[in-house]
C-alpha positions in Angstrom: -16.3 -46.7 52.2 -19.0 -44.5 50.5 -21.8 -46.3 52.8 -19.8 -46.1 55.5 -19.3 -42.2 54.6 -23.2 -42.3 54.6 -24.1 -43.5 57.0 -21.7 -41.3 59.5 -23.4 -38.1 57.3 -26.8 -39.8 58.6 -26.2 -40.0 61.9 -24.1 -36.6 62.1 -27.4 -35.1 60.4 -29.8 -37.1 63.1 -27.5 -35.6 66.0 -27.9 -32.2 64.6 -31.4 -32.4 64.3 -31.9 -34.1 67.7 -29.5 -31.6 69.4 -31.9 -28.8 68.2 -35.2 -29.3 68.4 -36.1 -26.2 66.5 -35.8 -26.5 62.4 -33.2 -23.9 61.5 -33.9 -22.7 58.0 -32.6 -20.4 55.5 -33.5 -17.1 55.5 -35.3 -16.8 52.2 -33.7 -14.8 49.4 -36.0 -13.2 47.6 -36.2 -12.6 44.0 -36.9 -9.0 43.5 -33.8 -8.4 46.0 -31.8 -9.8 43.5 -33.5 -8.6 40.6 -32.6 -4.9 42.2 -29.4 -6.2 42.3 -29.4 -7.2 39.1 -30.3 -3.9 37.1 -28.3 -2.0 39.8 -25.1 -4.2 38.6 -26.0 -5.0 35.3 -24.2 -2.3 32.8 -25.5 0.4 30.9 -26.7 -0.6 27.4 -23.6 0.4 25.2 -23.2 0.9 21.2 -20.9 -1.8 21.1 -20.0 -4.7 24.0 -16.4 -6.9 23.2 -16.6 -8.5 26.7 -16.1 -12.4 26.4 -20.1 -13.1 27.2 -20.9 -11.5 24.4 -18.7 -12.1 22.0 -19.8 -16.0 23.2 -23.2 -15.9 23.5 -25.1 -12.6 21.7 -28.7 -14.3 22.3 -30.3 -14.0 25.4 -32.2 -16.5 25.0 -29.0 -18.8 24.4 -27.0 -17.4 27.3 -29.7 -19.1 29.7 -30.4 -22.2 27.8 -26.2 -22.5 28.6 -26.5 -21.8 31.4 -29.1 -23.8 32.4 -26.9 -26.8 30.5 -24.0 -26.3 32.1 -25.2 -26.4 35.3 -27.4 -29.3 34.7 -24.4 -31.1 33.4 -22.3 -30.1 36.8 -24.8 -31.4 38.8 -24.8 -34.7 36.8 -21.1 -34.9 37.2 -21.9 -34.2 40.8 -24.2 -37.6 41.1 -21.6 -39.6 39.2 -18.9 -38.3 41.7 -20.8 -38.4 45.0 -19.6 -41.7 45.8 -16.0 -40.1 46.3 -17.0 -36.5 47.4 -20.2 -37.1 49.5 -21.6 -34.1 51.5 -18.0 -33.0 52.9 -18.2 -29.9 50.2 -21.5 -30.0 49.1 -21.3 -27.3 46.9 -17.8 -27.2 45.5 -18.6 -29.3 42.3 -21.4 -27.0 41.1 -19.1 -23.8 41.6 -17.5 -24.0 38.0 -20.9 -24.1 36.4 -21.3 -20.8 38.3 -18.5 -19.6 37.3 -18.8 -20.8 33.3 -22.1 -18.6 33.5 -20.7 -15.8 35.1 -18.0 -15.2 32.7 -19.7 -16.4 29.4 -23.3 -16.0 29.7 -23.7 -12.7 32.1 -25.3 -11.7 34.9 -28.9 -13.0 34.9 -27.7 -16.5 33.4 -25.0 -16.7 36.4 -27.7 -15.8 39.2 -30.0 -18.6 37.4 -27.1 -21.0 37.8 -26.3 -20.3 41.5 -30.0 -21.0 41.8 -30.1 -24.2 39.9 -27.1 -25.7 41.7 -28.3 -24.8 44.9 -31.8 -26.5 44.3 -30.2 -29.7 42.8 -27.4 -29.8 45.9 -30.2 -29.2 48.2 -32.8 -31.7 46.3 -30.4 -34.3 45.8 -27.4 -34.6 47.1 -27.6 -32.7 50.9 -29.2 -35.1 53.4 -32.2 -35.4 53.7 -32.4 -35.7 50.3 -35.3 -34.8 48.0 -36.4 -32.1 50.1 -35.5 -28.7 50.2 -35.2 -27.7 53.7 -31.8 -26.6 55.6 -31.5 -28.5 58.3 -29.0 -27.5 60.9 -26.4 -24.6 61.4 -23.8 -26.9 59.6 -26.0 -26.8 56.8 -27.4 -23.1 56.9 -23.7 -22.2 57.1 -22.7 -24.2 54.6 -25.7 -22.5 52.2 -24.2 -19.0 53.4 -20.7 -19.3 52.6 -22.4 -20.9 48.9 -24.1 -17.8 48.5 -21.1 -15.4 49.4 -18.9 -17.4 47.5 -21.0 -17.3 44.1 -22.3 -13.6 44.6 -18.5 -12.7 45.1 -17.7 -14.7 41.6 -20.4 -12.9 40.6 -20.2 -9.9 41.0 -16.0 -10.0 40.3 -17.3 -11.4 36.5 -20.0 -8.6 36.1 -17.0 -6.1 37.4 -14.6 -7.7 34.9 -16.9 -7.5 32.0 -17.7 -3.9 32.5 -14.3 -3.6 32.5 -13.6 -5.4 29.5 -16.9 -3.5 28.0 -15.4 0.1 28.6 -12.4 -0.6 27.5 -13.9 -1.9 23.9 -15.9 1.0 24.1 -12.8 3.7 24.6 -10.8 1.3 21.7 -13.6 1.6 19.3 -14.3 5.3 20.0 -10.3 5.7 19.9 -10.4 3.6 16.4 -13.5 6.0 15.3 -11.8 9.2 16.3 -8.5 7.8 14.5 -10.2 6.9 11.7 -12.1 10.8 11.4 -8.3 12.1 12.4 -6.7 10.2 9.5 -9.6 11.1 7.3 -9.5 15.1 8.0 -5.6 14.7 7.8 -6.1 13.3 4.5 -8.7 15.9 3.7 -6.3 18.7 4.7 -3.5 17.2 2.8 -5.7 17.3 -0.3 -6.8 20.9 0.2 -3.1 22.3 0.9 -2.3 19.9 -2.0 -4.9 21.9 -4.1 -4.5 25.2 -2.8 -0.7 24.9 -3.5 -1.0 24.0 -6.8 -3.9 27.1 -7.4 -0.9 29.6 -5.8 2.1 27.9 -8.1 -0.4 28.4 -11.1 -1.0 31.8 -9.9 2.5 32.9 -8.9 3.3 31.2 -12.4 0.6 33.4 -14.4 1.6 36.3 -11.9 5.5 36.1 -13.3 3.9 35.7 -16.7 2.2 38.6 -16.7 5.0 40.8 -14.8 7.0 40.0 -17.6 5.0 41.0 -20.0 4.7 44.2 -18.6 8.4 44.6 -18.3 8.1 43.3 -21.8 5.6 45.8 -22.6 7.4 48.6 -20.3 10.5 48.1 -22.1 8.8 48.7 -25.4 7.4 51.4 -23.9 10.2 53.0 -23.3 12.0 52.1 -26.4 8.9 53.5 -28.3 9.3 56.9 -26.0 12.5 57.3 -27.2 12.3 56.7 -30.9 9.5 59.4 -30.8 11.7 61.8 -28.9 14.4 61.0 -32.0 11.6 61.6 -34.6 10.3 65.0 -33.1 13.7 66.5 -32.1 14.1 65.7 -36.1 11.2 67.4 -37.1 11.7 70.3 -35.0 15.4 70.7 -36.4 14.5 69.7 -39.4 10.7 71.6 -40.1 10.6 74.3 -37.5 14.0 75.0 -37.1 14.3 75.6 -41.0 11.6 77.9 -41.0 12.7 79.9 -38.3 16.2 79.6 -40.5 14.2 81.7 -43.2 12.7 84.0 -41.1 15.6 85.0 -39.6 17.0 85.6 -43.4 14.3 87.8 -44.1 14.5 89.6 -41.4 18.2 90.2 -42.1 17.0 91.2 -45.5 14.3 93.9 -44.1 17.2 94.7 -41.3 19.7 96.0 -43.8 16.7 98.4 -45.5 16.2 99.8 -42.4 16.9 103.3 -43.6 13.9 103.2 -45.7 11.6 103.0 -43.0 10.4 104.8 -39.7 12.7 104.6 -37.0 10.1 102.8 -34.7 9.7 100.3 -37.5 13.2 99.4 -37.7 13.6 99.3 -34.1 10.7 96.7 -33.9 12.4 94.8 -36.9 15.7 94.4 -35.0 13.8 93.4 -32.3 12.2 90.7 -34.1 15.6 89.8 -35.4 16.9 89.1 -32.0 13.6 87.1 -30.6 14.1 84.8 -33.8 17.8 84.1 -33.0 16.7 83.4 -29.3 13.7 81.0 -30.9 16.2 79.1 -32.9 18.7 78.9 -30.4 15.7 77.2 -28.1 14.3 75.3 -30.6 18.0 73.8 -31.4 18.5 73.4 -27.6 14.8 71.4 -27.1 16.2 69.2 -30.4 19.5 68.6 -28.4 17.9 67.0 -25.3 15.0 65.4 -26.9 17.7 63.4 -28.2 21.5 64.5 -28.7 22.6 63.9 -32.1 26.0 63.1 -30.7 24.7 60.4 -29.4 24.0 58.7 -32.4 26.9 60.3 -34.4 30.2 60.2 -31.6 29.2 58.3 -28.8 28.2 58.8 -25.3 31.2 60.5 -23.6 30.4 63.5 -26.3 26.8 63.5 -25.5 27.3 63.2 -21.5 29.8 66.3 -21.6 27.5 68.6 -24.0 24.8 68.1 -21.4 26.8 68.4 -18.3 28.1 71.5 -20.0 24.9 72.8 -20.7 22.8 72.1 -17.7 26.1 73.9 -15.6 25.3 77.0 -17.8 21.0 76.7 -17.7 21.0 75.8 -13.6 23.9 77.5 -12.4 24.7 74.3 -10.9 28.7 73.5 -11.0 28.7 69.7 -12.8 31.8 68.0 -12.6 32.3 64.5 -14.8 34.5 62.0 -14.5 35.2 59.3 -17.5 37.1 56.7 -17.9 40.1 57.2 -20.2 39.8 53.8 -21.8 35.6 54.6 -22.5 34.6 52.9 -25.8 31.7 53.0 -27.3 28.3 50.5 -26.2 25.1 49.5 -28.0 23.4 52.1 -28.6 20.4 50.9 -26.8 22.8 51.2 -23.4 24.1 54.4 -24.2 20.9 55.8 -24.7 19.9 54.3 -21.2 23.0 56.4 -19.3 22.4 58.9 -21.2 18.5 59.1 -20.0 19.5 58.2 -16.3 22.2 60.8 -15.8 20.0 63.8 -17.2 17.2 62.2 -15.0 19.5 62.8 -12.0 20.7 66.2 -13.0 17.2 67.4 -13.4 16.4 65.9 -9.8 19.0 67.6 -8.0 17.9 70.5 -9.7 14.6 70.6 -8.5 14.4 68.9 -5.4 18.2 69.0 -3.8 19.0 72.4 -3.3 22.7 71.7 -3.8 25.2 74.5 -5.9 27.5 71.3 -6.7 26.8 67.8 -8.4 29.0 65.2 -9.7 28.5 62.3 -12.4 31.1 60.0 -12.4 31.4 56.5 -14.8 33.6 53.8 -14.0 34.5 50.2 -14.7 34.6 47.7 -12.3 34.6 44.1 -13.0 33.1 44.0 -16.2 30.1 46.1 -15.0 29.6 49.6 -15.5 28.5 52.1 -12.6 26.8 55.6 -12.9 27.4 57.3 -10.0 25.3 60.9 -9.3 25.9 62.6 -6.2 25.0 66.2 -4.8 25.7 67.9 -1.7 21.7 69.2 -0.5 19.0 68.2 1.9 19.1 64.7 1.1 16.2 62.8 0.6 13.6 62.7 4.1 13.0 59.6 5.8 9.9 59.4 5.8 10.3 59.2 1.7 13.0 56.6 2.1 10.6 54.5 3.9 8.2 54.5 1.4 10.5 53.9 -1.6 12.0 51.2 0.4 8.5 49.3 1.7 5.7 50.6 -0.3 7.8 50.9 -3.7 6.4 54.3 -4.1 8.7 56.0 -6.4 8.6 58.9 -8.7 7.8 58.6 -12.4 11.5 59.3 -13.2 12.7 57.3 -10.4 10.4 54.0 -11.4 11.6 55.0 -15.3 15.7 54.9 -14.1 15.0 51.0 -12.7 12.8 50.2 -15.5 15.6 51.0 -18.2 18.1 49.4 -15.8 16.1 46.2 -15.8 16.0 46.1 -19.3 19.5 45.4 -18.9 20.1 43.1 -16.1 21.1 46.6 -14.1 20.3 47.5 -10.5 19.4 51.0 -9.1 20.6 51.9 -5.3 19.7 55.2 -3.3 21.6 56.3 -0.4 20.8 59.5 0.9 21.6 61.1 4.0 21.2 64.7 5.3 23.7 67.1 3.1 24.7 63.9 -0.2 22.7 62.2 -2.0 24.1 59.2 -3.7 21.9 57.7 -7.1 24.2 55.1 -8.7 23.0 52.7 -11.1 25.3 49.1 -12.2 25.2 47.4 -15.5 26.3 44.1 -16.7 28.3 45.7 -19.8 30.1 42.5 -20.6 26.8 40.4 -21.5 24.8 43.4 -23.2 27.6 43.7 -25.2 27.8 39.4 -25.8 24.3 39.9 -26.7 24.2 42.7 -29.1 27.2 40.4 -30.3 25.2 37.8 -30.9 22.2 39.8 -32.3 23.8 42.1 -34.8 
């Protein structure tokens, strides 16, 4: 059967080539037409190619010696089945080497195979055989539809591998930029890692050192008051005595004031009277330095000597309400009342305006609350505002909280065109567990 399948390709070929005189040939293909086609297809050189070619084959070199293999091994396989394929499909048997070089080797390697396999299908297996001349339209047709068919396998492989070549491209850049995203991530957790644990430290030295001045503030105040103690002693005890004996003497020169010149004993009773008035003074600057009641009754006799006599020195009518069960505190919170309440008396006084005040003391839930108030101008907004935001307080003001906060206390202002409110809270059930616990 395969010589009769010759034979009939023979005399089919002698028929063409009878039927037209002329040789038809190929229209040559020429090399640099598909070398322009080649660099015009072939990719751009990129920093880093996954497609399958070269992950198979990374030599050049290699990638045309496989080619050139495979194809030579197609066409082999083409010789040993020629007997059962003969020149019906000339070309179909070499097609998979084309398309092994296409996809595996790349696109110079592919164009050499379609070369190679069209040579050797020419050369040997295409009547007339070992020559390479078309012969006849069934045969320049046949050559055509080759040429198409590889190009288009081709050129679909080179497509497919730029493809696959951008694609590993945008992965790897994707990996990189993930990899530079997880490392400045990683960075930035470190420095807000870092720079939290530089603000704990400093918030932790910052409360440190605000407590220390409280500390210090505290002491401060403490320190203030013990030296107000020892001069209103000193001037009771040193200056008021020697005013004491002047006043004797002068009651002394007084009574022989028939011996002298008229003028003279007016000027003695004179001095008489300015010594009385020093004493009284000196006794009066002893008193609010610091009230011996204080120390010797308690606090509801010291609040209602000063109320008393600031009411008769400002003209200012004081009213003050105690509670009837009042006992006595620690001496240190006594003291601290005592200081806050003549600190608002003296405020009203200067700044208020008002003819009336009021100090009232009450006890409400185990804690005790100080309340001042005065009918005036009120304190201006503007001054609220910055008491409120700024913290910008008068020195008595800033001294009222500190003393509070020595205590666990709390100082509120409310002030509002014709009152003024200033009351102050303690905790008087723990100061008084912890003078408990201290005495």
């Amino acid at each position: 059967m395969a010589a009769y399948t010759r034979m009939v390709s023979s005399r089919g070929s002698a028929l063409t080539r009878n039927a037209i005189p002329p040789t038809i040939l190929l229209p040559a293909v020429r090399l640099p037409e598909y070398r322009a086609f080649a660099n015009h297809v072939r990719p751009r050189k990129q920093p880093r190619m996954n497609s399958p070619t070269q992950q198979g084959f990374r030599s050049t070199l290699l990638r045309y010696t496989v080619a050139f293999l495979v194809t030579a091994l197609f066409l082999f396989l083409r010789g040993v089945l020629d007997p059962m394929i003969g020149s019906y499909v000339p070309y179909l048997a070499v097609l998979p080497a084309i398309v092994f070089s296409a996809w595996f080797c790349g696109l110079g390697p592919s164009i050499l195979s379609m070369l190679l396999a069209f040579l050797g299908e020419q050369y040997w297996f295409i009547p007339p055989t070992h020559t390479l001349r078309i012969v006849g339209t069934a045969e320049g047709a046949g050559a055509i539809v080759y040429f198409l068919v590889s190009l288009t396998i081709i050129i679909f492989a080179e497509a497919n591998r730029r493809t696959a070549a951008k694609l590993a491209l945008s992965t790897d850049q994707l990996r990189q930029s993930g990899e530079e995203l997880s490392r400045s991530h990683s960075e930035l957790e470190r420095r807000v890692t870092e720079r939290t644990s530089q603000l704990q430290e400093r918030n932790v030295e910052l409360r440190e050192q605000a407590e220390i001045v409280r500390e210090l503030s505290g002491r401060l105040l403490q320190m203030q008051d013990e030296e107000r103690r020892r001069i209103a002693r000193e001037l009771h005890d040193s200056v008021g005595q020697l005013v004491a004996a002047m006043g004797i003497n002068l009651s002394l020169v007084e009574r022989e004031s028939n011996r002298i010149s008229p003028a003279a004993a007016a000027a003695v009773a004179e001095n008489s009277e300015i010594t009385q008035e020093l004493s009284r003074q000196i006794r009066t600057i002893s008193h609010l330095l610091h009230p011996p009641l204080l120390d010797e009754v308690g606090l509801t006799s010291a609040l209602k000597w000063y109320v008393e006599g600031f009411a008769e020195r400002s003209k200012i009518q004081v009213s003050l309400d105690l509670p009837s069960d009042f006992c006595r505190l620690p001496a240190e919170m006594e003291t601290a009342i005592f200081r806050i309440v003549q600190e608002c008396l003296t405020n009203v006084h200067r700044h208020s305006g008002s003819s009336t005040a009021a100090v009232r003391i009450t006890n409400v839930v185990n804690q005790l609350r100080i309340e001042v108030r005065d009918a005036g101008k009120g304190i201006p907004s503007e001054k609220q505002s910055e008491m409120a935001c700024a913290g910008k307080t008068g020195v008595g003001m800033r001294g009222m909280r500190e003393r509070l906060r020595q205590f666990g206390g709390q100082l509120e202002v409310i002030s509002v065109p014709g009152q003024t409110v200033v009351a102050a809270t303690l905790p008087i059930a723990e100061v008084r567990a912890k003078s408990a616990v201290a005495q």
